[in-house]
N, CA, C and O atoms as a printed pandas DataFrame, in Angstrom:
     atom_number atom_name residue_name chain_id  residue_number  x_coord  y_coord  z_coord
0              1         N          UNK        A               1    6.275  -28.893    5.231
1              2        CA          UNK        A               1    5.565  -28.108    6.223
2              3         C          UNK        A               1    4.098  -28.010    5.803
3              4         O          UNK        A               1    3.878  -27.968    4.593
4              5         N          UNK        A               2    2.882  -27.960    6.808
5              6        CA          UNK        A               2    1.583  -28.087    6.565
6              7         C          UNK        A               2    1.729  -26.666    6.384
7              8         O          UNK        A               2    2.653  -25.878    6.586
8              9         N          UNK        A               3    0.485  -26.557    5.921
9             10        CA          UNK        A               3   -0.616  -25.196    4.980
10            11         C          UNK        A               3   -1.029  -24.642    6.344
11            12         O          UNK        A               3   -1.356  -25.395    7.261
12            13         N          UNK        A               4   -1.005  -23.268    6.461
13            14        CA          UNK        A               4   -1.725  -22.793    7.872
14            15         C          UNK        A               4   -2.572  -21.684    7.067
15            16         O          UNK        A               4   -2.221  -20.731    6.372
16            17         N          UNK        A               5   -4.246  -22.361    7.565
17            18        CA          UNK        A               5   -4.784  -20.986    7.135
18            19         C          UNK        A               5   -5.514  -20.174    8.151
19            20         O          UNK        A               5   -6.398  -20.824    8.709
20            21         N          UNK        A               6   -5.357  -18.501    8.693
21            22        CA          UNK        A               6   -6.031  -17.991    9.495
22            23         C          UNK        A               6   -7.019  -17.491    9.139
23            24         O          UNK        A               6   -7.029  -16.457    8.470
24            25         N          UNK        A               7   -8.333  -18.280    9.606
25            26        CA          UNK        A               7   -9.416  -18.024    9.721
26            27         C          UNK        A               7   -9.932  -16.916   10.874
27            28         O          UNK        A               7  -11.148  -16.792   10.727
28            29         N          UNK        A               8   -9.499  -16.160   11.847
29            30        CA          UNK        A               8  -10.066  -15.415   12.350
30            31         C          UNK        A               8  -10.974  -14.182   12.313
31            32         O          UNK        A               8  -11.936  -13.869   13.013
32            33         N          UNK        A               9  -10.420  -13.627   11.363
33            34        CA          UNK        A               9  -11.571  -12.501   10.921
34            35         C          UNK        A               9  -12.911  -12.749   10.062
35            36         O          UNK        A               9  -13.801  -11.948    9.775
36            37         N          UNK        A              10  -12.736  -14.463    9.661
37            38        CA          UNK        A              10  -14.051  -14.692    9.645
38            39         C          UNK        A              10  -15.079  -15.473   10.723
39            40         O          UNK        A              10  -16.093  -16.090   10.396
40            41         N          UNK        A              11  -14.693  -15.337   11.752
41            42        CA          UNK        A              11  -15.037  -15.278   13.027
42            43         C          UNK        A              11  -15.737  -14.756   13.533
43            44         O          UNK        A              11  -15.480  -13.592   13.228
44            45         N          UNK        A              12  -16.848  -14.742   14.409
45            46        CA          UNK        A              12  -17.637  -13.779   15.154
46            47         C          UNK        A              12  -17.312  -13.937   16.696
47            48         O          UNK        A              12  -17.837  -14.864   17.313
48            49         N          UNK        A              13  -16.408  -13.000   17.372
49            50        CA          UNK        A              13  -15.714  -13.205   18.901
50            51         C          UNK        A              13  -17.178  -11.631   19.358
51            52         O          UNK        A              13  -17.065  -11.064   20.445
52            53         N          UNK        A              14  -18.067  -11.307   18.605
53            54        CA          UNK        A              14  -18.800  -10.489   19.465
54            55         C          UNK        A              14  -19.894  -10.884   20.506
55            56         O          UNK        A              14  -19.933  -11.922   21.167
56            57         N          UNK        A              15  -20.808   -9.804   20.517
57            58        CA          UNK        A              15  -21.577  -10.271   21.733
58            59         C          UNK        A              15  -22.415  -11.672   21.321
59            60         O          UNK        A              15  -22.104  -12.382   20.364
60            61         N          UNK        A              16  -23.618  -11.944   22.298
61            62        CA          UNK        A              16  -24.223  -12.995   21.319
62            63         C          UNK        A              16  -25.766  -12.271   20.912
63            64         O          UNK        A              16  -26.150  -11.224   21.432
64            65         N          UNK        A              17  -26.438  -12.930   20.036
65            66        CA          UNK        A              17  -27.543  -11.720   19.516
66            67         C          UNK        A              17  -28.852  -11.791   20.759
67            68         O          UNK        A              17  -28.997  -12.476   21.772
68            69         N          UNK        A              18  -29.394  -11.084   20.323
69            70        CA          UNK        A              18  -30.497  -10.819   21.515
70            71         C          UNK        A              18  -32.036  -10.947   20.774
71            72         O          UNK        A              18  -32.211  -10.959   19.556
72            73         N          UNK        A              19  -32.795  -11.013   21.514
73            74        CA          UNK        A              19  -34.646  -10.698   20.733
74            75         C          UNK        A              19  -34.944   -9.845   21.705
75            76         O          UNK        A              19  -34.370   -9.724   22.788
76            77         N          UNK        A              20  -35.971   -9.183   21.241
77            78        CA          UNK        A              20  -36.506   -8.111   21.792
78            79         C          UNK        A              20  -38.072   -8.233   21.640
79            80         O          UNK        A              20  -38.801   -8.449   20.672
80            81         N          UNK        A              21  -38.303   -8.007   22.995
81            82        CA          UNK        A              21  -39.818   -8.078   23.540
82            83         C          UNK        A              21  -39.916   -7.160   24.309
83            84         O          UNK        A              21  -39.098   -6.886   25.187
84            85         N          UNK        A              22  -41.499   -6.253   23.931
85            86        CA          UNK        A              22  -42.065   -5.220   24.854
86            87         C          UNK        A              22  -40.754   -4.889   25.176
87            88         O          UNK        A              22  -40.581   -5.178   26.360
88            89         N          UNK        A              23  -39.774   -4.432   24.692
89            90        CA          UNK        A              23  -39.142   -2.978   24.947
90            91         C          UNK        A              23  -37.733   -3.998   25.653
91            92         O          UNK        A              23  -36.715   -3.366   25.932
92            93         N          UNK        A              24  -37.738   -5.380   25.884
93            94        CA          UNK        A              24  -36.473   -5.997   26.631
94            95         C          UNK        A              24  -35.754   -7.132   25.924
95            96         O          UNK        A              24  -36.120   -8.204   25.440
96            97         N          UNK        A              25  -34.374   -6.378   26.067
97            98        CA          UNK        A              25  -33.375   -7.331   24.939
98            99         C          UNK        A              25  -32.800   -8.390   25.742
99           100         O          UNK        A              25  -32.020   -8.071   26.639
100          101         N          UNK        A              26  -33.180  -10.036   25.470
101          102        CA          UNK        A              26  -32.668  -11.074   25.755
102          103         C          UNK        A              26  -32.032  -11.439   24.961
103          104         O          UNK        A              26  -32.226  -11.660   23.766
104          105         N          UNK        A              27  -30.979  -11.552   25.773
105          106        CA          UNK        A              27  -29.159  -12.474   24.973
106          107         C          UNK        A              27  -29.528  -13.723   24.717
107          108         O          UNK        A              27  -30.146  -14.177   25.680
108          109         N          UNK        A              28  -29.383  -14.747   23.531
109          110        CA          UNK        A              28  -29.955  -15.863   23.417
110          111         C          UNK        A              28  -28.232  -16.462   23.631
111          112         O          UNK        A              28  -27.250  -15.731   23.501
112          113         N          UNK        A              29  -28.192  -17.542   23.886
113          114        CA          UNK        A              29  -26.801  -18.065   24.321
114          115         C          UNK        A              29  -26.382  -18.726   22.716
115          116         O          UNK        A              29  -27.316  -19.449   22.369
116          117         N          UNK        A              30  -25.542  -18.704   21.905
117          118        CA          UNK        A              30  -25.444  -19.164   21.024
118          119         C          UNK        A              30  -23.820  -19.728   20.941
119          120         O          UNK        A              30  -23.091  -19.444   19.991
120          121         N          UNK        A              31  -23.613  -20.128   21.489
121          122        CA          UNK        A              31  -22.737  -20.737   21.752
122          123         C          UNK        A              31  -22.920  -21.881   20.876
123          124         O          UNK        A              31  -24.073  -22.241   20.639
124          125         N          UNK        A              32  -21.521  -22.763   20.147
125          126        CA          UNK        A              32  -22.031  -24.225   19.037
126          127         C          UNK        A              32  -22.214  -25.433   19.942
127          128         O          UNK        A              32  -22.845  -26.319   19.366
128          129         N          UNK        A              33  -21.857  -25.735   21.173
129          130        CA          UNK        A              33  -22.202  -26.833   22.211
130          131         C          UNK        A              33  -23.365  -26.806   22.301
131          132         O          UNK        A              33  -24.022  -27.823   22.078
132          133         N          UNK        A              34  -24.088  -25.340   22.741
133          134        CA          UNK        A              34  -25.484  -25.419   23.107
134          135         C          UNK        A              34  -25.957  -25.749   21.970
135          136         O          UNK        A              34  -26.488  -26.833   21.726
136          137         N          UNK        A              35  -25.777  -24.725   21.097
137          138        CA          UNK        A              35  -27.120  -24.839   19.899
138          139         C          UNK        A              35  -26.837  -26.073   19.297
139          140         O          UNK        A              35  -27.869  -26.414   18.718
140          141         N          UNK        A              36  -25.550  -27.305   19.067
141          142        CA          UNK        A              36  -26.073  -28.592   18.925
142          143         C          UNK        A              36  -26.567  -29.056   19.889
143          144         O          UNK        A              36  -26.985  -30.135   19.470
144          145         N          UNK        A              37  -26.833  -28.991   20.974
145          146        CA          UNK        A              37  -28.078  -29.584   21.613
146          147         C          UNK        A              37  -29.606  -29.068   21.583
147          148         O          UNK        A              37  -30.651  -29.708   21.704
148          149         N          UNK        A              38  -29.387  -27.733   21.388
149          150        CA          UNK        A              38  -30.758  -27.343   21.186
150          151         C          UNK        A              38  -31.110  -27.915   19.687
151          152         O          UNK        A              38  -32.173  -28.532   19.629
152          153         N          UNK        A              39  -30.329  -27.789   18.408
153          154        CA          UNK        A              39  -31.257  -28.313   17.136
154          155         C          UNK        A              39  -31.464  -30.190   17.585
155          156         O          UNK        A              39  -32.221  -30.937   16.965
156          157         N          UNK        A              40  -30.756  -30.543   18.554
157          158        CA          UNK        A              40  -30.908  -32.103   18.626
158          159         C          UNK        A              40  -32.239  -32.073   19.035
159          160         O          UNK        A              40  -33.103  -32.654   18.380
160          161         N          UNK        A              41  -32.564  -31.275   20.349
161          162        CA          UNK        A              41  -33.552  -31.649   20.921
162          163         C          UNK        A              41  -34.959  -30.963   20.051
163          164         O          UNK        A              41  -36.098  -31.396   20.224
164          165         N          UNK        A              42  -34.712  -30.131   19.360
165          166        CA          UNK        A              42  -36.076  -29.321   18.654
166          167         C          UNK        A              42  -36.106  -29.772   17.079
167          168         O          UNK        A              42  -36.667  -29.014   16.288
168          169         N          UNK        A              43  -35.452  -31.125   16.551
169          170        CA          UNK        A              43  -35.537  -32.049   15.576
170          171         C          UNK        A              43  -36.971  -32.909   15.565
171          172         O          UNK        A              43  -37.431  -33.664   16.423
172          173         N          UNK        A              44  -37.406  -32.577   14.496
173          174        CA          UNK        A              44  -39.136  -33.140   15.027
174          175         C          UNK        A              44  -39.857  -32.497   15.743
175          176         O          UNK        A              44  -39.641  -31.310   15.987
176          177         N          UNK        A              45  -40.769  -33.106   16.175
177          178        CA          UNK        A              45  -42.164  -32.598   17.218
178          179         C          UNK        A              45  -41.272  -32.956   18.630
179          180         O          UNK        A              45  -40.918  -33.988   19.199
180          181         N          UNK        A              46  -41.113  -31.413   18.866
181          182        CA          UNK        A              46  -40.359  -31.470   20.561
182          183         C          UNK        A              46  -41.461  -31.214   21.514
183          184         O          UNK        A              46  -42.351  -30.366   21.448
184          185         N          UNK        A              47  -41.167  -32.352   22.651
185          186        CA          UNK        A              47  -41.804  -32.510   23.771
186          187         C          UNK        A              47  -41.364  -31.452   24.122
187          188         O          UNK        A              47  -40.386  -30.813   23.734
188          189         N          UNK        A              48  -42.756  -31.101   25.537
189          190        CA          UNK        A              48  -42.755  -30.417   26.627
190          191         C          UNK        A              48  -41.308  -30.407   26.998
191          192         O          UNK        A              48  -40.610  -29.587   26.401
192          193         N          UNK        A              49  -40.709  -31.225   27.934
193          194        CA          UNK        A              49  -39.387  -31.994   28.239
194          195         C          UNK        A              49  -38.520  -30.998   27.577
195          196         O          UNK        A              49  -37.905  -30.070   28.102
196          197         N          UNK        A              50  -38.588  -31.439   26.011
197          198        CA          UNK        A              50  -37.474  -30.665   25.198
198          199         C          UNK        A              50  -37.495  -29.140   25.058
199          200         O          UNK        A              50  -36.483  -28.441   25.101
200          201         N          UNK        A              51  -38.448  -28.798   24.928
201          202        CA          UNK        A              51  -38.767  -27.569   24.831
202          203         C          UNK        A              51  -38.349  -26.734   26.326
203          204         O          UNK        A              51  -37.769  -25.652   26.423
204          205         N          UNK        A              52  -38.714  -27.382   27.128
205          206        CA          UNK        A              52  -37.957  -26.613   28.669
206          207         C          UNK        A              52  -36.396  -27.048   28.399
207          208         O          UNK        A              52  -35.609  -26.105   28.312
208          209         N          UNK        A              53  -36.034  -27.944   28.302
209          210        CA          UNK        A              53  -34.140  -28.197   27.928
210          211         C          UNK        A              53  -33.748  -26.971   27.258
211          212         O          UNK        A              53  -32.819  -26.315   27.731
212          213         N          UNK        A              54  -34.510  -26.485   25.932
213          214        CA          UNK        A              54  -34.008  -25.843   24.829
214          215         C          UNK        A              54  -34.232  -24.438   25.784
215          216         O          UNK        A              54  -33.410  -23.523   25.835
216          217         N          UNK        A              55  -35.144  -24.464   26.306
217          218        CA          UNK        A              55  -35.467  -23.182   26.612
218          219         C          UNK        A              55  -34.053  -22.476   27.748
219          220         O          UNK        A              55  -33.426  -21.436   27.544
220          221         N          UNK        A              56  -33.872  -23.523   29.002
221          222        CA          UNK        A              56  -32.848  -23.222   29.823
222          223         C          UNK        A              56  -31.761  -23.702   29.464
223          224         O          UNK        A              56  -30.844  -23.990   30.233
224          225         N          UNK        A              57  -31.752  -23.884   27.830
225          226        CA          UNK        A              57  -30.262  -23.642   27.238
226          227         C          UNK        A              57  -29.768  -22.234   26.525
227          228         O          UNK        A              57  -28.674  -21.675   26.600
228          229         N          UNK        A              58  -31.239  -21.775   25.645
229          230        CA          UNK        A              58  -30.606  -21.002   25.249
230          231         C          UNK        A              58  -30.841  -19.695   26.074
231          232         O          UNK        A              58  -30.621  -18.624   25.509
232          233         N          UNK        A              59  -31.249  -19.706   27.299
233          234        CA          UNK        A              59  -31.487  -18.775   28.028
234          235         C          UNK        A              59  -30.763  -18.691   29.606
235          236         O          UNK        A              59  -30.955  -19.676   30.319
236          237         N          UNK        A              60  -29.997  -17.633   30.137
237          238        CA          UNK        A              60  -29.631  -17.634   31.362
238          239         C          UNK        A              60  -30.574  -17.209   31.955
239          240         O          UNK        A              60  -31.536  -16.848   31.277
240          241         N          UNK        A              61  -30.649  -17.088   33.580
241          242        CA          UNK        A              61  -31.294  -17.217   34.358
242          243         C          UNK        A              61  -31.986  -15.766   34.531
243          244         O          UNK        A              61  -33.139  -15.465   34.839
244          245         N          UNK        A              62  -30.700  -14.869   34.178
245          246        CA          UNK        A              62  -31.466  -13.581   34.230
246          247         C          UNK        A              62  -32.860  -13.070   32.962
247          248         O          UNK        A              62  -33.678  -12.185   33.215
248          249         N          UNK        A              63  -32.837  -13.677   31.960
249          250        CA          UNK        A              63  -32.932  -13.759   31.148
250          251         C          UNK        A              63  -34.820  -14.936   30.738
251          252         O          UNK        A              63  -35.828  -14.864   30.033
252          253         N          UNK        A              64  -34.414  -15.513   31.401
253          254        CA          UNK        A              64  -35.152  -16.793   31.861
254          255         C          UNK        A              64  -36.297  -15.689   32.915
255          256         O          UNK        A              64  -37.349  -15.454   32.322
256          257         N          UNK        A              65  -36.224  -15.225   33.917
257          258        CA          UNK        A              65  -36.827  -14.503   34.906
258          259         C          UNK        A              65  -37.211  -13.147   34.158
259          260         O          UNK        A              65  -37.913  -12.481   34.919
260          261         N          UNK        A              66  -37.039  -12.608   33.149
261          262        CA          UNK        A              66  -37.380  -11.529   32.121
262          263         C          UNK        A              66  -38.564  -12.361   31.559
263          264         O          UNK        A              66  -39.663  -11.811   31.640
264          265         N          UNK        A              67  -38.523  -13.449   31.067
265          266        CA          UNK        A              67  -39.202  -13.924   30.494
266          267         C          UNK        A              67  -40.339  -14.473   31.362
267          268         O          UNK        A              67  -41.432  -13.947   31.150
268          269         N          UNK        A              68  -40.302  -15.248   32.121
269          270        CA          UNK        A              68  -41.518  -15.604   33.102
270          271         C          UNK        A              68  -42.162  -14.448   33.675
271          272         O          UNK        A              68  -43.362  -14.456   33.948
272          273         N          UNK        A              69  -41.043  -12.969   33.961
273          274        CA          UNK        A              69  -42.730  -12.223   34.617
274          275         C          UNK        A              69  -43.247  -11.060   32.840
275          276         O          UNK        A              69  -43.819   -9.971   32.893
276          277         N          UNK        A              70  -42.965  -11.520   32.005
277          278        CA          UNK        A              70  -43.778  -11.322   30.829
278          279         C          UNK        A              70  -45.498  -12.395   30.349
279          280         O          UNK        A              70  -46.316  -12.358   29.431
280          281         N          UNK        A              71  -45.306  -13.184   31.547
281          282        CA          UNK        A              71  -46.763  -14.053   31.647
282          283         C          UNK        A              71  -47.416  -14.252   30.705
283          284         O          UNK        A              71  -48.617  -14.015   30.576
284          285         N          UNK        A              72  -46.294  -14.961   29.530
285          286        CA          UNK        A              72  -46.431  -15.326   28.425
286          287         C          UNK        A              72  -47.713  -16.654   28.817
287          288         O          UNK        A              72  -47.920  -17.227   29.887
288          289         N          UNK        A              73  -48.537  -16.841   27.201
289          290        CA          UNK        A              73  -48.941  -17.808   27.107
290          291         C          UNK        A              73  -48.447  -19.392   26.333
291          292         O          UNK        A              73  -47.628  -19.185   25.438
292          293         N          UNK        A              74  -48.678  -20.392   26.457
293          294        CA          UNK        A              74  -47.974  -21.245   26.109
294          295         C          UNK        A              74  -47.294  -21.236   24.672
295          296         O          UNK        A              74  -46.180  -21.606   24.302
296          297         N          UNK        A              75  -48.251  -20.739   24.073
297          298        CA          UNK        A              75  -48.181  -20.712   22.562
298          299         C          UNK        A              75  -47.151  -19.493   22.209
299          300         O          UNK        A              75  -46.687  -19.561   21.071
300          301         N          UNK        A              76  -46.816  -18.633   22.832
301          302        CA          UNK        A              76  -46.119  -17.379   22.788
302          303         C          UNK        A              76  -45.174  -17.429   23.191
303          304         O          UNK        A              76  -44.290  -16.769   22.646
304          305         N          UNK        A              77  -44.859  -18.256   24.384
305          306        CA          UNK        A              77  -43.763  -18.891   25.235
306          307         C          UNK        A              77  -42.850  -20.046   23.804
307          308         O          UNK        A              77  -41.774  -19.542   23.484
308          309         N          UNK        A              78  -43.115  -21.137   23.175
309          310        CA          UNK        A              78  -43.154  -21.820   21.564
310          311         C          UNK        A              78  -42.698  -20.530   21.142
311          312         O          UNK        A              78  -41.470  -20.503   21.068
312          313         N          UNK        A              79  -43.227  -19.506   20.855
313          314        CA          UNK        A              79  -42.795  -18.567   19.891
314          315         C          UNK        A              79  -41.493  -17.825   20.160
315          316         O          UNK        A              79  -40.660  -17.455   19.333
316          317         N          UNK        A              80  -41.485  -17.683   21.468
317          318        CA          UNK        A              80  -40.094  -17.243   21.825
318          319         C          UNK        A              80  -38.712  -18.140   22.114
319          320         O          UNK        A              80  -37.607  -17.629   22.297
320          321         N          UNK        A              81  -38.969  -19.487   22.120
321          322        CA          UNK        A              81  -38.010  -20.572   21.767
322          323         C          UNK        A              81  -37.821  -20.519   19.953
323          324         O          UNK        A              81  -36.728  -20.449   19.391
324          325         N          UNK        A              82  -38.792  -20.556   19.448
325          326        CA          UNK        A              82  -38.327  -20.763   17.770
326          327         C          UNK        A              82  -37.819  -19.490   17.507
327          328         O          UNK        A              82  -36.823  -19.590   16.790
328          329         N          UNK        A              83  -38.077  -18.389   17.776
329          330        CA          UNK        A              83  -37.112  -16.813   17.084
330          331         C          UNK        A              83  -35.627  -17.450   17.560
331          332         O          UNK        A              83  -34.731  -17.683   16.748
332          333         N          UNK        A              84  -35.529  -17.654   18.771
333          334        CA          UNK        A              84  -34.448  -18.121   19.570
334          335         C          UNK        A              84  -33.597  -18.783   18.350
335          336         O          UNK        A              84  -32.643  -18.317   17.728
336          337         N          UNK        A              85  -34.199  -19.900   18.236
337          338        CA          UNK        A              85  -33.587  -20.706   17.403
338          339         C          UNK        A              85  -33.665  -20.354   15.910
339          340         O          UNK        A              85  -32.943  -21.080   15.226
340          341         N          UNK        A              86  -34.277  -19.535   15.308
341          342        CA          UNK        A              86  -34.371  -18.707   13.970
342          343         C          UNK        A              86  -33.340  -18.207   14.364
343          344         O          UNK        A              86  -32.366  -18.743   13.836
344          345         N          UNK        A              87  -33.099  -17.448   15.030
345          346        CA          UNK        A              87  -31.910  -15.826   15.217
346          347         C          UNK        A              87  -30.437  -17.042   15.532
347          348         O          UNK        A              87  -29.349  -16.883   14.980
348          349         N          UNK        A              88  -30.676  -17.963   16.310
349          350        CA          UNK        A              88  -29.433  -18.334   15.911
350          351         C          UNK        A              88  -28.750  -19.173   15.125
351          352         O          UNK        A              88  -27.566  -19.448   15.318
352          353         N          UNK        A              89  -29.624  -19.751   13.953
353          354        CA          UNK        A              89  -29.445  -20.471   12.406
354          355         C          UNK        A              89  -29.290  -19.658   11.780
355          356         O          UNK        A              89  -28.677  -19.912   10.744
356          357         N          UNK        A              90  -29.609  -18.624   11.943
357          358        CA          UNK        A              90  -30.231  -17.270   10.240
358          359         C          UNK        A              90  -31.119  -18.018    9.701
359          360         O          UNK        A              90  -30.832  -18.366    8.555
360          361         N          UNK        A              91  -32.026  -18.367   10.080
361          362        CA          UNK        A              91  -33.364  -18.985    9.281
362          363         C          UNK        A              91  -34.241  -17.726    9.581
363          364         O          UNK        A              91  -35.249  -17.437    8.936
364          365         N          UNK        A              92  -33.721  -16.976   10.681
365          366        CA          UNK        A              92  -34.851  -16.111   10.239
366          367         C          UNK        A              92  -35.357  -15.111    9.146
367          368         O          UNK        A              92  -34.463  -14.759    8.377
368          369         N          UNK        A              93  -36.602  -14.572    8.907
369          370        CA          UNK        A              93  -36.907  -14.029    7.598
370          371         C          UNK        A              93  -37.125  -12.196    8.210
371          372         O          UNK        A              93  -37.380  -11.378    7.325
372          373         N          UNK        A              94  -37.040  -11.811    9.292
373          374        CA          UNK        A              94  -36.427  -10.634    9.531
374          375         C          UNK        A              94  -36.823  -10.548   10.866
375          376         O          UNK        A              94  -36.995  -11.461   11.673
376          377         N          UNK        A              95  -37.015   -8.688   11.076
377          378        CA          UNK        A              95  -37.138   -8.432   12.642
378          379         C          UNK        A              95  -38.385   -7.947   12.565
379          380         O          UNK        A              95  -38.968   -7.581   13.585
């Protein structure tokens, strides 16, 4: 008979984590389908292209529309894709 080992309680079945801007908590989707496509596409110097992929991956729509009427600038808009992707590696270095 094979070895059965239950791994569940080292599991995370909770919510998914969020960032917080000016006072509003966005759910980043962290799901492992997405986020291997998001580290595929943000491997290297990511295009424009990639950077919108990554962006309406790790973001739903409600979420996505939080973010556009915050009338981010480009460079700030970059900044809120990489926390994204910090918060869901644990690369990040805090809050």
């Amino acid at each position: 008979m094979a070895k059965v080992v239950d791994i569940t309680e080292k599991l995370n079945f909770e919510e998914s984590p969020k960032l917080k801007i000016k006072g509003k908590e966005l759910t980043v989707n962290d799901d492992a389908p997405t986020m291997l496509k998001v580290m595929q596409l943000m491997g290297g110097e990511a295009s424009i292209n990639e950077i919108t992929q990554a962006y309406e991956l790790m973001f739903g729509e409600k979420e996505r529309k939080t973010i556009e009427s915050l009338g981010l600038n480009f460079n700030d808009f970059v900044i809120v894709i990489q926390s994204a992707v910090e918060l869901i590696t644990g690369e990040t270095a805090g809050e």
